[in-house]
C-alpha positions in Angstrom: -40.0 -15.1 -24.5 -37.8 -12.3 -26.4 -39.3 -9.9 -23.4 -38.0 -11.9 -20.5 -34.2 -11.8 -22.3 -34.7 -8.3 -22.8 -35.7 -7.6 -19.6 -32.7 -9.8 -18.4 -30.2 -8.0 -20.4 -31.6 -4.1 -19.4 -31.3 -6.0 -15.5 -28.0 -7.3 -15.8 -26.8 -3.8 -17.2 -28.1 -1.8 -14.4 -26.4 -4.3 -12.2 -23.3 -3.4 -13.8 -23.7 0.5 -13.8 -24.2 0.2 -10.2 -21.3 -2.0 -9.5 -19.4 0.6 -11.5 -20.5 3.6 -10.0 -19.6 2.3 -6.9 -16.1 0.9 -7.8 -15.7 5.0 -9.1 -17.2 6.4 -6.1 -14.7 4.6 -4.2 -12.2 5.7 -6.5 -13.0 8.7 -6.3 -13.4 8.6 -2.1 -9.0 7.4 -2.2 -8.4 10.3 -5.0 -9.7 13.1 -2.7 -7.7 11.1 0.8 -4.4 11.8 -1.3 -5.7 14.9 -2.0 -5.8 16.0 1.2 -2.8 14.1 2.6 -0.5 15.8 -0.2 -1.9 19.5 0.7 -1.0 18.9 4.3 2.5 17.6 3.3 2.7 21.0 1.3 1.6 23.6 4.0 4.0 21.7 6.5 6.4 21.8 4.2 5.8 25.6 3.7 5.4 26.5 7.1 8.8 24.7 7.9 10.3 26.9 5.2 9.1 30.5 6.1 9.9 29.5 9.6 13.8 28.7 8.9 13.9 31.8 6.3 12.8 33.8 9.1 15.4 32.3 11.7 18.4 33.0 8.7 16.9 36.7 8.4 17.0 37.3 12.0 20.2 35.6 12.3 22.0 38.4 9.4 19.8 40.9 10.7 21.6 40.1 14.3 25.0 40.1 13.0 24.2 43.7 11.5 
């Protein structure tokens, strides 16, 4: 009798890992999609940057 309750209970935790590791696998799946959202933002962002710095520079440099 005690063996079948233990066996429940070791059953009913490995249920519960598994629903857990998949809850932070999916977690984990979103964290690393914001990831890479946010560093595209950042070399747009960049890019946009260098490029009007280069048109100011030119601009002076033209005025020269």
């Amino acid at each position: 009798m005690s063996k079948n309750i233990a066996l429940q209970k070791i059953e009913s935790h490995e249920k519960l890992c598994r629903i857990m590791q998949k809850q932070t696998h999916d977690r984990m799946k979103q964290l690393e999609n914001q990831i890479n959202r946010i560093e595209k933002i950042m070399i747009v962002c960049a890019g946009t940057l260098l490029a009007g710095m280069a048109g100011i520079i030119l601009m002076l440099l033209d005025k020269i």
